[in-house]
Backbone as a printed PyTorch tensor [residue, N CA C, xyz], in Angstrom:
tensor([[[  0.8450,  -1.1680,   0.0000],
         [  0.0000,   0.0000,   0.0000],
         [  0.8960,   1.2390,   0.0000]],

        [[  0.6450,   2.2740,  -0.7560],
         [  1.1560,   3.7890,  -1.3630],
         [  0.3330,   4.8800,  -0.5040]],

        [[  0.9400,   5.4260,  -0.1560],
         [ -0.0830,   7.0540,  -0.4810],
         [ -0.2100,   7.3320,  -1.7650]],

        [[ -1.2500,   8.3820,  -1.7720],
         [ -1.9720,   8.6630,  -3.1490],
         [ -0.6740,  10.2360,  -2.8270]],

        [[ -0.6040,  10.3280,  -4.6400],
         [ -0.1240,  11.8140,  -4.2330],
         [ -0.4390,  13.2240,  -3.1460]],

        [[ -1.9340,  13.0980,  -3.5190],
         [ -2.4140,  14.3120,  -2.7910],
         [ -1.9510,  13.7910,  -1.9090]],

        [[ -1.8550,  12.5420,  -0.6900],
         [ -1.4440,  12.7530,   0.4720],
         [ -0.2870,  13.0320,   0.7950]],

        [[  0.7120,  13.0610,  -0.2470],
         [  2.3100,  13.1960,  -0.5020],
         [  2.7120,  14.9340,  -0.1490]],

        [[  1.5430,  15.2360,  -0.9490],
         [  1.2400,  16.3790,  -1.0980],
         [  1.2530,  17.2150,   0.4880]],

        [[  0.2360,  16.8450,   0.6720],
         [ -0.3860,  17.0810,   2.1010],
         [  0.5630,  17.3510,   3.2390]],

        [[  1.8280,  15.6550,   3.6720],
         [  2.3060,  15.8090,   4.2620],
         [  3.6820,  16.3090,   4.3120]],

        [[  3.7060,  16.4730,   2.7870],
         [  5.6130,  16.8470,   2.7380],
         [  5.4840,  17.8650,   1.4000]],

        [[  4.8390,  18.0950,   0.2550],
         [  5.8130,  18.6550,  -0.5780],
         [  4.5640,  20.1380,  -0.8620]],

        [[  3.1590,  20.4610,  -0.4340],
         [  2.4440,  21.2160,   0.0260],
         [  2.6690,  22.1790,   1.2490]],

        [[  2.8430,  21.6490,   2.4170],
         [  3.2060,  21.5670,   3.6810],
         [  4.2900,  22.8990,   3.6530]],

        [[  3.7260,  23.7670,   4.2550],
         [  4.6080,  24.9300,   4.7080],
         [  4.7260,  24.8780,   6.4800]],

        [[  5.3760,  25.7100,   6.6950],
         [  6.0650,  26.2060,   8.2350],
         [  5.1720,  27.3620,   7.7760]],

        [[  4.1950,  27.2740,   9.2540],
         [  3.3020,  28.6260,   9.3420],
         [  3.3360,  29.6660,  10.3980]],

        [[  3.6130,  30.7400,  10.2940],
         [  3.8710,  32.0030,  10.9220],
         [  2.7290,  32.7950,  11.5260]],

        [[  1.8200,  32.6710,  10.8370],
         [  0.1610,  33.4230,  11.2710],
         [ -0.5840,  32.2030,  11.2980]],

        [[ -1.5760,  32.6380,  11.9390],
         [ -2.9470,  31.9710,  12.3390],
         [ -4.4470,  32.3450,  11.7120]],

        [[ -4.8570,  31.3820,  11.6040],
         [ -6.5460,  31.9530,  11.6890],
         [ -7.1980,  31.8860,  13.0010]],

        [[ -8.0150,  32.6070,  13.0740],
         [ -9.0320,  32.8260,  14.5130],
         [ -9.6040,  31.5640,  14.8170]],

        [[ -9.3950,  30.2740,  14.1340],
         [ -9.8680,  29.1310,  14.6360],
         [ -9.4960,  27.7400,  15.6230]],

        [[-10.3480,  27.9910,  16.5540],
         [ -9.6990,  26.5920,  17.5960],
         [ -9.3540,  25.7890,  16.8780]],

        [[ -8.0500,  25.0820,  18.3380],
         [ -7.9970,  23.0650,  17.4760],
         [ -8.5940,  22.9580,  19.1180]],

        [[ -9.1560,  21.7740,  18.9590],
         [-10.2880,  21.3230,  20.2510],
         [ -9.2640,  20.6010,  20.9380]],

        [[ -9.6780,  20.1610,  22.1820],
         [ -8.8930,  19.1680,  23.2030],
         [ -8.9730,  18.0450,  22.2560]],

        [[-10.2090,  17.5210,  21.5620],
         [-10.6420,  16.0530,  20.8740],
         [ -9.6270,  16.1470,  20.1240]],

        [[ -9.0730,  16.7990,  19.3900],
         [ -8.0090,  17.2000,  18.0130],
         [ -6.8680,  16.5560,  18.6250]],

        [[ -6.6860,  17.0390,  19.4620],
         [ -4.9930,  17.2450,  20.4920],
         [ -5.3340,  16.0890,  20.8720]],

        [[ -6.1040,  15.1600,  21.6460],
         [ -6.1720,  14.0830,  21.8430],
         [ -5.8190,  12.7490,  20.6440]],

        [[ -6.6310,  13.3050,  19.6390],
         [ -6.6720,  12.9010,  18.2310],
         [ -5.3110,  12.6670,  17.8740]],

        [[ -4.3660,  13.8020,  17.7850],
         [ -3.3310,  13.8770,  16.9090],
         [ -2.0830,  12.8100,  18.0100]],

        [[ -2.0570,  13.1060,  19.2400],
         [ -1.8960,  12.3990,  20.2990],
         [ -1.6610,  10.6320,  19.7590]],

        [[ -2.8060,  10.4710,  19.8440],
         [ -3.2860,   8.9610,  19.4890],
         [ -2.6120,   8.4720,  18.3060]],

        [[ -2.2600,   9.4280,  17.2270],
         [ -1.8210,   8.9260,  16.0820],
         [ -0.3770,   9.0070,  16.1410]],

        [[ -0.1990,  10.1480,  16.2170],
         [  1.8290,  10.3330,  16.5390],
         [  2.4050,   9.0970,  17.2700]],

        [[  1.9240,   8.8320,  18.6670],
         [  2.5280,   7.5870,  19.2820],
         [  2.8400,   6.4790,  18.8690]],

        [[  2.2610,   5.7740,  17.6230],
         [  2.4040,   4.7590,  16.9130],
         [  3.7060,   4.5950,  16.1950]],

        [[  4.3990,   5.8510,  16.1000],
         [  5.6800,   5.9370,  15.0540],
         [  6.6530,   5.2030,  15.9740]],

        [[  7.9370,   4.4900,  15.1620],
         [  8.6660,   3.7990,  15.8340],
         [  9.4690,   4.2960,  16.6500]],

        [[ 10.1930,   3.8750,  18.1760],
         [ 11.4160,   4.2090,  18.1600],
         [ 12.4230,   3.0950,  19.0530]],

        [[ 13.4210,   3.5490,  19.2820],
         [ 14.2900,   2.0700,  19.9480],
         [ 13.9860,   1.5180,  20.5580]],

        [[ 13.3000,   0.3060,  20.7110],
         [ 13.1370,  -0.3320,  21.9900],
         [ 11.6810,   0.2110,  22.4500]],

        [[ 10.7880,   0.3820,  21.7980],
         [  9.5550,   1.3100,  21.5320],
         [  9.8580,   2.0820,  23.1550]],

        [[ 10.7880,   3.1080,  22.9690],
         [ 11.0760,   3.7960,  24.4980],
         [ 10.4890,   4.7780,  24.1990]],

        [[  9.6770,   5.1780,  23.3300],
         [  8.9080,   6.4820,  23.5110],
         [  9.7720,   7.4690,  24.7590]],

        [[ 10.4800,   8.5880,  24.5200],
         [ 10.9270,   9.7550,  25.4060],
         [ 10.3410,  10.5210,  25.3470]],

        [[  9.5090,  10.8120,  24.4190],
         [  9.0530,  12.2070,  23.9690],
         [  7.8610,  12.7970,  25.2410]],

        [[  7.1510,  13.8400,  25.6460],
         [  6.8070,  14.3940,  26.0770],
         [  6.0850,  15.3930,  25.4950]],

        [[  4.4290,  15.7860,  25.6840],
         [  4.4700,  17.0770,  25.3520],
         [  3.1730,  17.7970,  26.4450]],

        [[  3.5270,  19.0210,  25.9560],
         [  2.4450,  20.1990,  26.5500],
         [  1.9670,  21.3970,  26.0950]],

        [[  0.6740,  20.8930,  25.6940],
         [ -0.1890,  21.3690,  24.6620],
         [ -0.9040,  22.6680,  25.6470]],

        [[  0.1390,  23.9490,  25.2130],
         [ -0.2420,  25.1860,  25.5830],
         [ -1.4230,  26.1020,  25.0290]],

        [[ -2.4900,  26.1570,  25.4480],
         [ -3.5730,  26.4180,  24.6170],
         [ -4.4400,  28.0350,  25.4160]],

        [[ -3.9920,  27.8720,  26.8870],
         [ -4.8420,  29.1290,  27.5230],
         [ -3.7600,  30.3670,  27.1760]],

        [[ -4.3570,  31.5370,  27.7010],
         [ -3.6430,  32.6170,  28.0870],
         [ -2.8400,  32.7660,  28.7230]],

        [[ -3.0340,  32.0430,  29.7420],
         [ -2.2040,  31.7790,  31.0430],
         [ -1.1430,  30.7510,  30.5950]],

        [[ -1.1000,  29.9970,  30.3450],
         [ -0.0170,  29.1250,  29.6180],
         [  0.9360,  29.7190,  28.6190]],

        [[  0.1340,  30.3010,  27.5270],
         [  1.2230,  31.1300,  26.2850],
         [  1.8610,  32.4170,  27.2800]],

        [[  1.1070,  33.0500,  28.6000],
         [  1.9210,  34.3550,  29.1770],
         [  3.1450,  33.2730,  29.7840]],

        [[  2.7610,  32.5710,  30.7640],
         [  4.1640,  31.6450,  30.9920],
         [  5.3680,  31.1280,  30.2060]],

        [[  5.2300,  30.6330,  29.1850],
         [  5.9770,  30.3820,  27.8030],
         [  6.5600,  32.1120,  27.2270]],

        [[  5.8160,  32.8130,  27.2210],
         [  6.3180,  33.8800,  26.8150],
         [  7.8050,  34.4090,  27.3070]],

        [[  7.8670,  34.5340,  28.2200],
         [  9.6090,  35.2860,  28.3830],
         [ 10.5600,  34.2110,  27.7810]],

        [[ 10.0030,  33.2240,  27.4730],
         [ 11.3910,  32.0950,  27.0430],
         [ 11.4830,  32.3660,  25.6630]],

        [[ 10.7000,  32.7240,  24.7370],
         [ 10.6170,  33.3870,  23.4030],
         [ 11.6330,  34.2840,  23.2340]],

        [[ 12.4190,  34.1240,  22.1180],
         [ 12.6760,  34.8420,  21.1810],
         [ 12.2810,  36.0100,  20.4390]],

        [[ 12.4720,  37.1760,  20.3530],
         [ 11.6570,  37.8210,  19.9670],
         [ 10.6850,  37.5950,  18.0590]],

        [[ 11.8980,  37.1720,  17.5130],
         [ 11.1240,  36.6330,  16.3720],
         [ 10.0770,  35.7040,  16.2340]],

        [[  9.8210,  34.5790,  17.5750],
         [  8.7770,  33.7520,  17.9680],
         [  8.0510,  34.3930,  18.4410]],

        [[  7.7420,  35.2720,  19.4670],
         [  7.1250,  35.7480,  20.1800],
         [  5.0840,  35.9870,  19.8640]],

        [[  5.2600,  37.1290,  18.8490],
         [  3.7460,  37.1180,  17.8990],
         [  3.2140,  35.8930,  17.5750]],

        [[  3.9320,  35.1920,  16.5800],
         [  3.4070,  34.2050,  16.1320],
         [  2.8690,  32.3900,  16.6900]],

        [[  3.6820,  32.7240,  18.2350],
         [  3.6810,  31.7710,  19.0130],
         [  2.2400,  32.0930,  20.0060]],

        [[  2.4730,  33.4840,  20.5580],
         [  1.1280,  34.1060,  20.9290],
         [ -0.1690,  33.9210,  20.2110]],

        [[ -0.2500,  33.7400,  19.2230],
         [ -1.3900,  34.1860,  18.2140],
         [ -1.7810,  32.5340,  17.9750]],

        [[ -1.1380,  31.8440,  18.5180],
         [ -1.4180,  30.6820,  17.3570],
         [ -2.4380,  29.9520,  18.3310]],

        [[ -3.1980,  28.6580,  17.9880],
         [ -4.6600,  28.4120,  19.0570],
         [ -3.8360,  27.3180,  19.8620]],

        [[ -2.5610,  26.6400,  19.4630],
         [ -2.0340,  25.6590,  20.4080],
         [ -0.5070,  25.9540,  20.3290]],

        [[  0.5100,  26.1830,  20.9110],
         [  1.7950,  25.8340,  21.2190],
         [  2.0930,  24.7960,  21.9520]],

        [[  2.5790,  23.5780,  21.2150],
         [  2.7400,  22.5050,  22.2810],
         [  4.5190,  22.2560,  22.7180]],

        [[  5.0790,  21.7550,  23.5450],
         [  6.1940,  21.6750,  24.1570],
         [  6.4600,  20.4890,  23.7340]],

        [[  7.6920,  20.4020,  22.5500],
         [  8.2570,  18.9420,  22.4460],
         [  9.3760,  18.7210,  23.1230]],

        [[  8.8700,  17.8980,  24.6240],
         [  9.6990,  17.2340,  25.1940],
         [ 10.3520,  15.9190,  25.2190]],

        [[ 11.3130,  15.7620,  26.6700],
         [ 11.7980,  14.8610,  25.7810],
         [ 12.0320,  13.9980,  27.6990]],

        [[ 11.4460,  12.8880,  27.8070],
         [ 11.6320,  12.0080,  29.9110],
         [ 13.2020,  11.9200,  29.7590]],

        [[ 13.9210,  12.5020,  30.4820],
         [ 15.4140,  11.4570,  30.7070],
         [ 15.6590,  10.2270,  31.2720]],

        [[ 14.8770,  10.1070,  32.1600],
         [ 14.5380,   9.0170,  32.4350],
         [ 13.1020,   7.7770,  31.9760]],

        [[ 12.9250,   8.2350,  31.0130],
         [ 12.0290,   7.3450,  30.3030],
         [ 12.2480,   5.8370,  30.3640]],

        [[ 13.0900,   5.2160,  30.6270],
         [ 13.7020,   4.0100,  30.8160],
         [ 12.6650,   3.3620,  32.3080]],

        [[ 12.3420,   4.2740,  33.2210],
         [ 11.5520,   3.8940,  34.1830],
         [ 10.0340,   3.3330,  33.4030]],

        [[  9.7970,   3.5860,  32.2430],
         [  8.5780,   3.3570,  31.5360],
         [  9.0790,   1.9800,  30.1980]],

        [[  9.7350,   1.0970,  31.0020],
         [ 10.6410,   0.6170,  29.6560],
         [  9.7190,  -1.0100,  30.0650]],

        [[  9.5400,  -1.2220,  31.4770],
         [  8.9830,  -2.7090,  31.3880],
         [  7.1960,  -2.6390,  31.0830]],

        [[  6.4100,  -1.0760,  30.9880],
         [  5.5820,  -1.1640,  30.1400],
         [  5.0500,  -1.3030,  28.8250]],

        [[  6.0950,  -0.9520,  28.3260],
         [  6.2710,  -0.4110,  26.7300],
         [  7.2640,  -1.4940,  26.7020]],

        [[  8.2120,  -1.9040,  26.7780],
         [  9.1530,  -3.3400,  26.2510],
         [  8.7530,  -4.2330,  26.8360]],

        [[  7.9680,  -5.0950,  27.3780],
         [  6.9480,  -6.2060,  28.3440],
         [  7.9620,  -7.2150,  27.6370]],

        [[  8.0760,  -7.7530,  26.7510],
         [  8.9400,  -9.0710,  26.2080],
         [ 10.2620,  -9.3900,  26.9770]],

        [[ 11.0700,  -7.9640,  27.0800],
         [ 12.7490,  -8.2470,  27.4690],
         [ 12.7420,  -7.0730,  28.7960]],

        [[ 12.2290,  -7.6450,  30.7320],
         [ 12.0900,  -6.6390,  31.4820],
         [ 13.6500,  -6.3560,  32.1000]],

        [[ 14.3580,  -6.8800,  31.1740],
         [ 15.5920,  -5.9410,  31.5670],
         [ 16.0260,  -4.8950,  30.7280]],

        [[ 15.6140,  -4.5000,  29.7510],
         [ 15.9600,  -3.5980,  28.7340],
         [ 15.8910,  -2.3870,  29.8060]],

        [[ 15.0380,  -1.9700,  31.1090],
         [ 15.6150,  -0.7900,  31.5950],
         [ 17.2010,  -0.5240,  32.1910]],

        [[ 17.9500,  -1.9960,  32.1940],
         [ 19.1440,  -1.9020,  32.9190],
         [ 20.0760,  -1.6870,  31.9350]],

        [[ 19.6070,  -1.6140,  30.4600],
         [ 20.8180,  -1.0280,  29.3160],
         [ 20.8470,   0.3550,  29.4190]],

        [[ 20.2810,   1.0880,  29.8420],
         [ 20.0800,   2.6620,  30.3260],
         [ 20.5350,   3.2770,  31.3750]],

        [[ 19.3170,   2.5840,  32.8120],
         [ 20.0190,   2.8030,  33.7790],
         [ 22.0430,   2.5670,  34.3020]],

        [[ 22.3850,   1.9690,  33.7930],
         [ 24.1960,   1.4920,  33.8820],
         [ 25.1100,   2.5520,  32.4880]],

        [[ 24.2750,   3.1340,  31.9980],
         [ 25.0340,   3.9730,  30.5110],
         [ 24.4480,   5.0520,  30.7220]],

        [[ 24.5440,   6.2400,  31.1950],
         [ 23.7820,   7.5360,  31.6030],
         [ 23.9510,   8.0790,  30.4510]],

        [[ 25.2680,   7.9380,  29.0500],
         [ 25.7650,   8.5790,  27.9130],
         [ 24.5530,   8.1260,  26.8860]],

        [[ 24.3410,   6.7580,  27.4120],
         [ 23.3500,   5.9830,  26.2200],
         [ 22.4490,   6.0600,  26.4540]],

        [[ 21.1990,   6.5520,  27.4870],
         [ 20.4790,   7.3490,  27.5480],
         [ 20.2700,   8.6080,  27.3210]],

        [[ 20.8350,   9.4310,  27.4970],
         [ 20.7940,  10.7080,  26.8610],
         [ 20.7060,  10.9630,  25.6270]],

        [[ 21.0810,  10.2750,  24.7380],
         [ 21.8920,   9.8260,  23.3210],
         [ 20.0840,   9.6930,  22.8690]],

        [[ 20.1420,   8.2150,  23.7580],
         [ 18.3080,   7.4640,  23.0650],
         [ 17.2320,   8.5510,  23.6140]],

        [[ 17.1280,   9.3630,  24.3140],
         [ 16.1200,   9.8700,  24.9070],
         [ 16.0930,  11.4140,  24.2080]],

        [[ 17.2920,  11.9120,  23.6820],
         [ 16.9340,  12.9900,  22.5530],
         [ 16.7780,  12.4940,  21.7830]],

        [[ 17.5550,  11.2730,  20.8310],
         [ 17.2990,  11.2590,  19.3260],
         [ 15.4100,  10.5370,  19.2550]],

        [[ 15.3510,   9.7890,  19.9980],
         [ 14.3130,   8.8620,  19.9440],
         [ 12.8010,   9.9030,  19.8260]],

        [[ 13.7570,  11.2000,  21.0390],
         [ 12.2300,  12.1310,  21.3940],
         [ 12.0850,  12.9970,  20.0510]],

        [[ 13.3960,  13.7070,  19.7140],
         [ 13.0170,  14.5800,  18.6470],
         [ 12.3570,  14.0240,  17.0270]],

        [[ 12.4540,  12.2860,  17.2450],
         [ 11.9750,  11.1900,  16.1880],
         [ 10.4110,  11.2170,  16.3980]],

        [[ 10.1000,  11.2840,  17.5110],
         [  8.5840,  11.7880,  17.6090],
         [  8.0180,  12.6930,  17.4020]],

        [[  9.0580,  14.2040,  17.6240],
         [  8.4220,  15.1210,  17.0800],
         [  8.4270,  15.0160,  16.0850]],

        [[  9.1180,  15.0460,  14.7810],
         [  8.6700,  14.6060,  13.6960],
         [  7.7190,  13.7560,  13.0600]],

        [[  7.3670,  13.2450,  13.9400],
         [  5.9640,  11.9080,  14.0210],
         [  4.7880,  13.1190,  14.2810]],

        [[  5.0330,  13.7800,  15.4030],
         [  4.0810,  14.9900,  15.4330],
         [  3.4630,  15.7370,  14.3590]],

        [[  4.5280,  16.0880,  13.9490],
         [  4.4170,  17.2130,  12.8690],
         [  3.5400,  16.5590,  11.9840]],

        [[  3.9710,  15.3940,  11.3680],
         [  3.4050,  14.5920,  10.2970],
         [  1.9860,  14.4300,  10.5430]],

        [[  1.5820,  13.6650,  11.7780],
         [  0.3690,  13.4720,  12.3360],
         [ -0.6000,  14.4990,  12.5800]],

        [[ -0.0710,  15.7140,  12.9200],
         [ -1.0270,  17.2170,  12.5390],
         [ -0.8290,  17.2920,  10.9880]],

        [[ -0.5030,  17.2720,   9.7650],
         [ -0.3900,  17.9450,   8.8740],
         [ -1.6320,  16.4920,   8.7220]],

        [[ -1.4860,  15.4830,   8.8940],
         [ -2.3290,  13.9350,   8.2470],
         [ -4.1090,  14.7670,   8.6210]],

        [[ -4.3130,  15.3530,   9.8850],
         [ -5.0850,  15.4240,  10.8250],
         [ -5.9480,  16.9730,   9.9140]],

        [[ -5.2780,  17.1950,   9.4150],
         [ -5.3140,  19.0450,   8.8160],
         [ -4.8930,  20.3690,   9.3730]],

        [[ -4.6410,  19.8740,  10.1270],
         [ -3.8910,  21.0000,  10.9350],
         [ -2.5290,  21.6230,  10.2180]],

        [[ -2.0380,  23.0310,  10.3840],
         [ -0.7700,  23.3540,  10.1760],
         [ -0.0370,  23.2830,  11.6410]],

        [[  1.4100,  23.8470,  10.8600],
         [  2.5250,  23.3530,  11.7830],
         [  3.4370,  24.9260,  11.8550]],

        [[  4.0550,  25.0920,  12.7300],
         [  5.2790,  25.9320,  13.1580],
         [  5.9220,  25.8930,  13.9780]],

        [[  7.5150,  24.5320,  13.2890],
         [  8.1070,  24.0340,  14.4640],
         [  9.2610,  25.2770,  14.7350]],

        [[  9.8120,  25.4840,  15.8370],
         [ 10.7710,  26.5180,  15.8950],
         [ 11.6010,  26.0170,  17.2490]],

        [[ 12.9930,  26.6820,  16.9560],
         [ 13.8850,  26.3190,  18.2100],
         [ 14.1570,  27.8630,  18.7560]],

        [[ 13.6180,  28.9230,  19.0930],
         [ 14.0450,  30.0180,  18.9100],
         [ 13.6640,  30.2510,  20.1640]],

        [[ 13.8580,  29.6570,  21.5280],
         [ 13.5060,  30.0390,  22.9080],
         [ 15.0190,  29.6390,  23.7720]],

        [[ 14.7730,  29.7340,  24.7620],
         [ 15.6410,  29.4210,  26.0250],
         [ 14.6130,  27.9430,  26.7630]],

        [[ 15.7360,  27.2010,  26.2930],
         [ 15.3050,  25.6960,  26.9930],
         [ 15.4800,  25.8890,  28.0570]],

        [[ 16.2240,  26.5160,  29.1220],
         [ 16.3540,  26.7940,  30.1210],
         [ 14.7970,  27.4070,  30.8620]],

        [[ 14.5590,  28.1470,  30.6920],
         [ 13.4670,  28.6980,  31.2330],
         [ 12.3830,  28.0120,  30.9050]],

        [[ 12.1070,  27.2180,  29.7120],
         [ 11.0630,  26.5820,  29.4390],
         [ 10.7470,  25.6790,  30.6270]],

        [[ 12.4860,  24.3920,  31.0780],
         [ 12.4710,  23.5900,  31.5970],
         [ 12.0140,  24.3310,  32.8890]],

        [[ 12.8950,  25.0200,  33.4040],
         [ 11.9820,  25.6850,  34.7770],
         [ 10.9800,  25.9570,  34.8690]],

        [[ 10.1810,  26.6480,  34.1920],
         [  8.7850,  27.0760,  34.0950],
         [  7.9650,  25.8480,  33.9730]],

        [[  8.2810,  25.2500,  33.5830],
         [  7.0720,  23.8130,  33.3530],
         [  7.3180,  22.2900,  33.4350]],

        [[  8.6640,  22.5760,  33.7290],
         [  9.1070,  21.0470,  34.5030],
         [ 10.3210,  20.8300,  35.7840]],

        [[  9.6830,  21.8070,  36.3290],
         [ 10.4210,  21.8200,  37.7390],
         [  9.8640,  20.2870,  38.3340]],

        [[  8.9920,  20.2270,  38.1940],
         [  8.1440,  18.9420,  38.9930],
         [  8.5740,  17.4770,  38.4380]],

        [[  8.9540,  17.1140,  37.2710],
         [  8.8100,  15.9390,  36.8090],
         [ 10.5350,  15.8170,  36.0700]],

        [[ 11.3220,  16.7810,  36.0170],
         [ 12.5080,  17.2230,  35.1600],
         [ 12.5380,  16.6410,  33.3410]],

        [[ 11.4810,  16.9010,  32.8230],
         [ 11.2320,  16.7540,  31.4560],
         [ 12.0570,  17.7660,  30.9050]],

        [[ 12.6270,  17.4380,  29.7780],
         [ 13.5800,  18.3440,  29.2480],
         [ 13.0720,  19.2470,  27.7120]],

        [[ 12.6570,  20.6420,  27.4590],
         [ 12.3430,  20.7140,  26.0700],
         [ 13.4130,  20.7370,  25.0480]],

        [[ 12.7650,  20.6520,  24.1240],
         [ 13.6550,  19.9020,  23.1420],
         [ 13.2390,  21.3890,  21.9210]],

        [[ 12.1730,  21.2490,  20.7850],
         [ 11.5570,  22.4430,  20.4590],
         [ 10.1010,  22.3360,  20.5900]],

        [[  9.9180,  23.7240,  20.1510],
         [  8.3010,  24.4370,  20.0380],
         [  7.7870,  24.2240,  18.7160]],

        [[  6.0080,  23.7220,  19.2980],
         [  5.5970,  23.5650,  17.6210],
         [  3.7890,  24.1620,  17.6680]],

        [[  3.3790,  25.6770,  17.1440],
         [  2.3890,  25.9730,  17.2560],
         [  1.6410,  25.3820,  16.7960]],

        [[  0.5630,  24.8540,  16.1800],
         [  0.0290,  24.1690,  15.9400],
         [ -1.6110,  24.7820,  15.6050]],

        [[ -2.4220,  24.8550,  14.7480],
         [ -3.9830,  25.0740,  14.0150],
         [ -3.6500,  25.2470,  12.6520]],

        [[ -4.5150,  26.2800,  12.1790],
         [ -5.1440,  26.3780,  10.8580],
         [ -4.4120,  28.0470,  10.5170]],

        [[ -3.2840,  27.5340,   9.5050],
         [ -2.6330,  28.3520,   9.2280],
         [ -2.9630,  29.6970,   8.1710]],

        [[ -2.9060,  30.7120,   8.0560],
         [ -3.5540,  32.1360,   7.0900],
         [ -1.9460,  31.9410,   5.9940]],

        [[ -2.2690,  31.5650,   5.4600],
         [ -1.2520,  31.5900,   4.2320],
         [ -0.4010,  33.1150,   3.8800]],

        [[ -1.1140,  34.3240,   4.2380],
         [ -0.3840,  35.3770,   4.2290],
         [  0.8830,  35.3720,   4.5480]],

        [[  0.8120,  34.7100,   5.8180],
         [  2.0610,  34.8130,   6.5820],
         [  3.2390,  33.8110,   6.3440]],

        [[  3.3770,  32.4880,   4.8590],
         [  4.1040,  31.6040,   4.9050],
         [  4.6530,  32.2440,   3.6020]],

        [[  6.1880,  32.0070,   3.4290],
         [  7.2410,  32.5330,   2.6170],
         [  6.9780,  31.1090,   1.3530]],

        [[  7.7230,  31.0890,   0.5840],
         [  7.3060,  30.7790,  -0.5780],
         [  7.9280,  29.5390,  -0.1900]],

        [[  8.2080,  28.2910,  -0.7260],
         [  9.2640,  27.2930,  -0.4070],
         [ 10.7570,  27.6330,  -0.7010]],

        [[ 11.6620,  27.4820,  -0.3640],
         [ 12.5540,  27.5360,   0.0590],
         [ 13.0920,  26.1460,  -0.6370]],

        [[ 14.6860,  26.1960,  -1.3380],
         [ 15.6710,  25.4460,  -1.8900],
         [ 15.9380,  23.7960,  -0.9510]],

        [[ 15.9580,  23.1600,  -1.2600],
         [ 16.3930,  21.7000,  -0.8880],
         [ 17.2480,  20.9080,  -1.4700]],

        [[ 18.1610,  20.2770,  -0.8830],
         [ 19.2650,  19.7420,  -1.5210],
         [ 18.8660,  18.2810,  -2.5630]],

        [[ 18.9600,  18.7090,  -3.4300],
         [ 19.6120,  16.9980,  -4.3400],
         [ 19.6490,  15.7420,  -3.8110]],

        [[ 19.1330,  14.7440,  -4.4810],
         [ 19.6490,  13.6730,  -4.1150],
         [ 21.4100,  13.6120,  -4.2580]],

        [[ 21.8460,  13.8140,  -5.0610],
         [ 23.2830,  13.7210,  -5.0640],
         [ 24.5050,  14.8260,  -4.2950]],

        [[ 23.8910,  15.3530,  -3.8510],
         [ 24.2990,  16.7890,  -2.7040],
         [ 23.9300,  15.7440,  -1.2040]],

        [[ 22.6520,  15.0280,  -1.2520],
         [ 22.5550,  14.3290,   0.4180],
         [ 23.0590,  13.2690,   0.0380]],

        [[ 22.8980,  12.5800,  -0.6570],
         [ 22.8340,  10.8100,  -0.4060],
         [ 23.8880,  10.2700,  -1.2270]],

        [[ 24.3600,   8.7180,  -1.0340],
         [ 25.3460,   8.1230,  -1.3770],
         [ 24.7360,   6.8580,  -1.7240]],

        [[ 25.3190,   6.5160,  -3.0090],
         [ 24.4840,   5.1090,  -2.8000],
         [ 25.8620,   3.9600,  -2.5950]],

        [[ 26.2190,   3.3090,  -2.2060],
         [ 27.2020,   2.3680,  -2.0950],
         [ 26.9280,   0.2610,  -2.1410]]])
């Protein structure tokens, strides 16, 4: 089984990074929705690290706010969801739920603090990309950005649990005004090697 173009379309070669918003909610059901679908994507040892927090009140985007960038700032404000792609460092404590077959796979982590860190960013930021995909599948637009202080994020919203952010991704129904035209991409023969 293929995707049909249009869905090709849809999730990768249509698909802009959106800067403005329209005045329209994404619902809790949506965020739940998109939730449900992202999780399915693979990752090592299905260790799922990822984390998120789907910033949607006033009170949430004013908190998030001083960690902004000023070039994020508007467009992060304006948008109907900013969610927090995080990332458990210790996710490995969640390893004999999610790995049930082999219940020692948490002791390849716990004994390698390097090889956790390693699996618990690459694995998490592998989900956000699962994210992204899963809102664009869902109809939603996307605006992932790294343009804050992880520092303050992590304080502000994970003093309690020490979740680490990783980046920011606004998230609804994007006003096309505000997206730049596409932008250059490298070659197959500029990225890839065949050997």
């Amino acid at each position: 089984m293929t995707l049909e173009a249009a869905a090709n379309d849809l999730l990768f070669r249509e698909a802009r990074t959106h800067n403005k918003w329209q005045d329209k909610p994404v619902t809790d059901a949506q965020i739940h929705e998109l939730y449900d679908l992202l999780k399915f994507g693979p990752t090592s040892a299905n260790c799922s690290p990822a984390r998120f927090v789907f910033i949607r009140t006033p009170e949430g985007k004013e908190k998030l706010k001083p960690a902004l960038s000023a070039g994020n700032t508007d467009k992060t404000m304006s948008a109907p969801v900013t969610a927090i792609v995080a990332y458990d460092p210790k996710f490995f404590d969640k390893l004999p739920q999610l790995f049930p077959h082999n219940q020692e796979a948490k002791s390849w982590f716990t004994s390698n603090d390097s090889l956790a860190a390693t699996t618990a960013f690459r694995n998490g930021t592998l989900q956000g990309a699962y994210f992204i995909i899963a809102a664009r599948s869902l109809g939603l637009d996307t605006g992932a950005m790294s343009g804050f202080d992880n520092d303050a994020v992590d304080k502000a919203f994970f003093a309690e649990n020490g979740w680490r952010s990783n980046f920011l991704c606004n998230i609804g129904y994007g006003d096309w005004s505000g997206v730049f035209g596409r932008s250059p991409r490298l070659d197959f023969d500029e990225a890839c090697l065949l050997t």
